[in-house]
N, C-alpha and C positions, 0 to 999 in steps of 0.2 A: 230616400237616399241619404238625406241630410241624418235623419235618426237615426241610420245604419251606421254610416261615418264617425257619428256622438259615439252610438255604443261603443264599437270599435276601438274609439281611442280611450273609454274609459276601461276596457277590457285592459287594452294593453300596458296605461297606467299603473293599474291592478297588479298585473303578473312583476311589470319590474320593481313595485313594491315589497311583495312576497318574495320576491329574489333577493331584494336589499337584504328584507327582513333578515333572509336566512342566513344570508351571509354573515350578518352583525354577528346574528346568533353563534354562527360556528367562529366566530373571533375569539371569542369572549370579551370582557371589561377591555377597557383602554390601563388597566393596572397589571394585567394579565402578561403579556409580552414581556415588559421590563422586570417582570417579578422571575417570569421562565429562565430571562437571560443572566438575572443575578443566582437562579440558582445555577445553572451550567459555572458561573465563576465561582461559586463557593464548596462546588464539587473539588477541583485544583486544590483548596487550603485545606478539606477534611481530608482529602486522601492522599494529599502528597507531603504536607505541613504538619499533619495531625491532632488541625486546629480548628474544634466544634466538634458536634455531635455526628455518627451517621445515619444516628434514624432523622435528623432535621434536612435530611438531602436523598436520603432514599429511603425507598418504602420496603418493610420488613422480609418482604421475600419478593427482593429486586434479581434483576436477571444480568448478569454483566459478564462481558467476554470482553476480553484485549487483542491485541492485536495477531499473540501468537499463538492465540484460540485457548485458551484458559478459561474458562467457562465459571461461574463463582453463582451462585444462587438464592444467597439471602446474608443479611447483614453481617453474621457471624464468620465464615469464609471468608467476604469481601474485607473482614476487619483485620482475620489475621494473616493472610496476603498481603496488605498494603503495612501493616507491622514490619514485616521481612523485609519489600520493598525500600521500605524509607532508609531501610539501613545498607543498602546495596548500592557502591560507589557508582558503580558502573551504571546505574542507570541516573543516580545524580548527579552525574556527571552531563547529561543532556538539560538543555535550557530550550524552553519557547520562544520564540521569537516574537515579541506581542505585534509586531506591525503585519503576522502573518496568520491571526486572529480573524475567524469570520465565523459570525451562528447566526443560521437563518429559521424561525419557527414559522410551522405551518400547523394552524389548528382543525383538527379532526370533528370536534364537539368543544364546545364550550369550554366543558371540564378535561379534554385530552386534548395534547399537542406530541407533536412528531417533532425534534430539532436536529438537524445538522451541523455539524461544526468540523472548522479544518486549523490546521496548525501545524508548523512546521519544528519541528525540534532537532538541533545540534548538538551534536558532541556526545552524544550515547556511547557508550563501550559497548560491545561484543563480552556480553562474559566468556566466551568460547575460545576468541582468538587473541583477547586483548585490543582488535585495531577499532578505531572510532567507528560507528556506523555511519553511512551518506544519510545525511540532511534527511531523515524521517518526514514525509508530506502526509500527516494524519487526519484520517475523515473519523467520525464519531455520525453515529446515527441514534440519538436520544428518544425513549417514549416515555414521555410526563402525565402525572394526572393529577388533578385538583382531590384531595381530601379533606374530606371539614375545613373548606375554603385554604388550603394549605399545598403548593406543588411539592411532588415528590419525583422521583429518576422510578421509572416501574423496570425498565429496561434498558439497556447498554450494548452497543456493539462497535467497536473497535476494529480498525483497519488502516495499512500501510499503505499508500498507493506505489502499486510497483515502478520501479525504478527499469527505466528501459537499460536493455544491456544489449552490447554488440554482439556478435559472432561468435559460440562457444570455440575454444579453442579446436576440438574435434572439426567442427566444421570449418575453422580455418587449416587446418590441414587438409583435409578433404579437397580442398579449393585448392591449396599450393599443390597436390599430386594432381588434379587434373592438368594443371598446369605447364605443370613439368612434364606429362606424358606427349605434350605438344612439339619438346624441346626438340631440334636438334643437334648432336656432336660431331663436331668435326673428328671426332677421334673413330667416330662407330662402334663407339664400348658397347653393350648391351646395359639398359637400364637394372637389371636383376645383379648382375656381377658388381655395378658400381655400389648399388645398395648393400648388398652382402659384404663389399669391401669394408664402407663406411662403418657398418656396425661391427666388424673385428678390427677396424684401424689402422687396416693394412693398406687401403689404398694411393695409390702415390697420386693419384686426381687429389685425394681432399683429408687424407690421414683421419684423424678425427673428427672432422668438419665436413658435415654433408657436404659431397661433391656437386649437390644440383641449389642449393641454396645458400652454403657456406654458414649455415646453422651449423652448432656444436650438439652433435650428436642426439638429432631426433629418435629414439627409436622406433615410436609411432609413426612417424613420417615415410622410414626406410620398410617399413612393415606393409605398407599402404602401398609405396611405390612397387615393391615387390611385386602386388598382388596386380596392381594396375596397370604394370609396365614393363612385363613378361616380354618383351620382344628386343630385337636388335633395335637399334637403329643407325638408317643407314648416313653416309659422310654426307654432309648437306653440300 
């Protein structure tokens, strides 16, 4: 029993050895991490600074997409994209926020690491509309590989995390005619006559001013209520 017990624990010594091992193994060096995460920061001064090389940061036929699905495929693209970019207000117009900086690696093999990183950037333009874009919350999902003991970027993907947004306007009409069709008038108009009123202006309830909300002339609304509220209703 006692010799079984020995084995036993030497067995199991054993295994969380080889478990250590392998873990070390998929870390790589203790030089490795901080090397990964300096290069994630010297990605920012080649391609938005235009300061260093980009074959010293990415590898010849890296794969990188941004946010708004621009897909770019090796060094040459990536070079003259971020040429154009550097000169476009509207997107220098946006700053990071370094206190909203976070890169986490997680190593696949030795020589490959996966990294995450998120960061929030303000004051972007809209080339489209001219108005600031909301506080951008950016995830980056990075795939690096050791070459001739050297980290390179193999791949890049870019994303916005969405920004919650309330009720489309549609749907808040939707919500104000179910509403109204609840209503009662003490006058007993029929809800179809007040709406048709409303949209020619002739009504003496609300002239130009929806009579069931005192809104300036929804014509969506009046269109809806039409359809929703075809009946009389009676004097309450």
């Amino acid at each position: 029993m006692e010799t079984q017990l020995r084995r036993s624990g030497w067995l199991t010594l054993g295994a969380v050895l080889l478990a250590s091992l392998a873990w070390a193994q998929n870390r790589g060096t203790s030089e490795d991490e901080p090397a990964i995460k300096a290069l994630v920061e010297s990605q920012n001064r080649v391609l938005v600074q235009g300061v260093g090389n980009l074959a010293d940061v990415f590898a010849a036929d890296t794969d990188w997409t941004n946010a708004w699905g621009k897909r770019l495929h090796d060094l040459e693209e990536l070079s003259r994209f971020w040429e154009q970019l550097r000169h476009d207000q509207n997107y220098l117009a946006g700053k990071v926020t370094p206190e909203s900086v976070k890169t986490d690696v997680r190593f696949v093999r030795p020589d490959v690491a996966v990294i995450h990183t998120y960061a929030e950037r303000v004051g972007q333009i809209d080339s489209t509309t001219g108005k600031v874009i909301p506080t951008r919350k950016v995830h980056s999902q990075i795939v690096v590989s050791k070459e001739d003991g050297k980290w390179l970027i193999q791949s890049e993907l870019i994303m916005d995390e969405k920004q919650h947004e309330g009720p489309s306007q549609q749907i808040a009409e939707e919500a104000a005619v179910r509403k109204l069709s609840e209503l009662q008038f003490h006058q007993g108009h029929d809800l179809t006559c007040l709406a048709g009123a409303h949209e020619t202006g002739d009504s003496k309830q609300g002239g130009r001013r929806c009579p069931f909300t005192g809104m300036e002339r929804p014509p969506i609304l009046c269109r809806k209520a039409r359809r929703f509220c075809s009946h009389p209703v009676s004097p309450s």
